[in-house]
C-alpha angles and dihedrals in degrees: 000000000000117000116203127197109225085277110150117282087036114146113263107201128187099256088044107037083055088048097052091040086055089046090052109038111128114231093017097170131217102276103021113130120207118202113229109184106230124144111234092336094186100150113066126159123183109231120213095241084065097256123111140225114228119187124186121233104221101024092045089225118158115193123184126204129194118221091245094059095263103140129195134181110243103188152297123239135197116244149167115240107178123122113027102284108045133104136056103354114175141001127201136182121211116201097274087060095254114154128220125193127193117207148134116272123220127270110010087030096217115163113257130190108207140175101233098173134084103343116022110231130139118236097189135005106209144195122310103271116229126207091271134037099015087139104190102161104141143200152158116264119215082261100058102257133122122250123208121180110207119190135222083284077223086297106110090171083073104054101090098039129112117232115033128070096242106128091358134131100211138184120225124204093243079212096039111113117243092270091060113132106234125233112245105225096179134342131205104082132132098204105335087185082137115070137130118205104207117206093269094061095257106136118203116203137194108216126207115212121192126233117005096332119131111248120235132226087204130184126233105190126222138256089092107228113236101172122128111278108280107253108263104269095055105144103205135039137169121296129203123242111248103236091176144331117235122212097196119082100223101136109227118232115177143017133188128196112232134179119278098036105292138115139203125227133200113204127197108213096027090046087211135143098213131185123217125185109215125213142172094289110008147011131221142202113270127210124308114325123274098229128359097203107057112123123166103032147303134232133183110247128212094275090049098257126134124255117199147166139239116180090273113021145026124238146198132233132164102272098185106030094047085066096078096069127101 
């Protein structure tokens, strides 16, 4: 499939068309929400020219839409969508504008990283999902490779071990063939969907724990590690720093780097947009939250607003200047 550019002629659909106009209105205030018509968009990635790339969950739709209002259909890729965590799952953009797309594939639902634009190629071919911690949310490391959290895939016995992807944040070669064997980066998560990478190569996560369990905003420190995959057997891996525990089950589903040390969550059972300042050690709620219906994720565009999803629109909030509150 062809992937214009916002050049002129270029398709304006109705997901797309709300979305530029909400990237481009002049005198959009802190706190004003704009609503943007997309069914599950759970995948979102800011682009550098300001604009912004939304994929739905179930249809496996991926839009693109230029800061100055231009819209063109991605892709569309084909996707399973049974059980509550399957679908299209993560995008990511690498510096010479190739998208990559994580999902999970019909029929034997394994999750699959792919590059969808403008060529169509797959770059792993993972474990087979199940209904709950697939995990699948992707992006670009400092280094150039691609990061995938995969959860427990509902297999906690796994977690810990060496050698398979269950509870893992991984990096993936974007030029690797299918067969490629990941890098483990840390171990020790129950479904880590939700992670930010920073420009220094820290990467925060949200981690989702089962049962009654607190959940975890966890640290993975940079330097990135590239080395060849430790032999099965390994007895130790990275582990993540612990920034806070958090009591409340409320599945975090989305963070967002923003200036000053602090990141936003979206959260899927608690439907906040929530800011946290980060420190050293830890990191702590901030203020009110910034939206209480936010769903599917969040990300940080261009301007420095915030992006983020319900379960059938994206909207806008001020990203920079919210963080000011206390």
């Amino acid at each position: 499939m062809n992937r214009g550019r916002g050049a002129r002629g270029a398709t304006r659909l109705p997901l797309a068309g709300a979305l530029a106009t909400l990237l481009v209105v002049a005198g959009c205030t802190a706190g004003a929400d704009v609503l943007v018509e997309a069914d599950q968009p759970a995948a979102m990635v800011a682009l550098a020219d300001g604009g912004l790339l939304v994929g739905e969950r179930l249809s496996g739709r991926i839009v693109r839409v230029s800061a100055g209002g231009d819209t063109t259909p991605v892709a569309v890729v084909e996707v399973r969508t049974d059980g509550e965590q399957r679908g299209l799952l993560g995008l990511a953009v690498d510096p010479s504008d190739r998208i990559f797309a994580a999902f999970t594939r019909p029929g034997d639902g394994a999750i699959v990283v792919a590059q969808v634009a403008p060529e169509r190629r797959d770059v792993w071919v993972g474990p087979a999902s199940v209904d709950l911690a697939n995990g699948g949310h992707i992006a670009f490391g400092p280094d150039g490779r691609l990061v995938i959290g995969i959860g427990s895939l509902t297999d906690e016995t796994l977690i810990e071990e060496p050698g398979v992807p269950n509870g893992k944040l991984l990096t993936l070669d974007p030029d690797g063939d299918p067969g490629q064997e990941p890098v483990v980066l840390a171990s020790g998560f129950h479904n880590p969907f939700a992670f930010v990478v920073a420009p220094d190569g820290d990467i925060y996560v949200g981690d989702n724990s089962p049962g009654d369990e607190p959940e975890r905003l966890l640290e993975v420190r940079a330097p990135l590690v590239t080395e060849p995959q430790p032999p099965p057997g390994t007895p130790t891996m990275p582990e993540p720093t612990l920034l806070a525990s958090i009591d409340a089950h409320t599945v975090a589903s989305g963070l967002a780097l923003l200036p000053g040390g602090r990141l936003a969550m979206c959260t899927y059972l608690g439907r906040t947009l929530q800011l946290w300042q980060l420190d050293e050690i830890s990191a702590s709620a901030v203020g009110e939250p910034l939206a209480s219906d936010c769903l599917l994720g969040v990300v940080t565009l261009a301007d420095g607003r915030l992006a983020y999803a319900t379960g059938d629109d994206v909207r806008v909030v001020a990203g920079a200047a919210s963080t000011s509150a206390n």
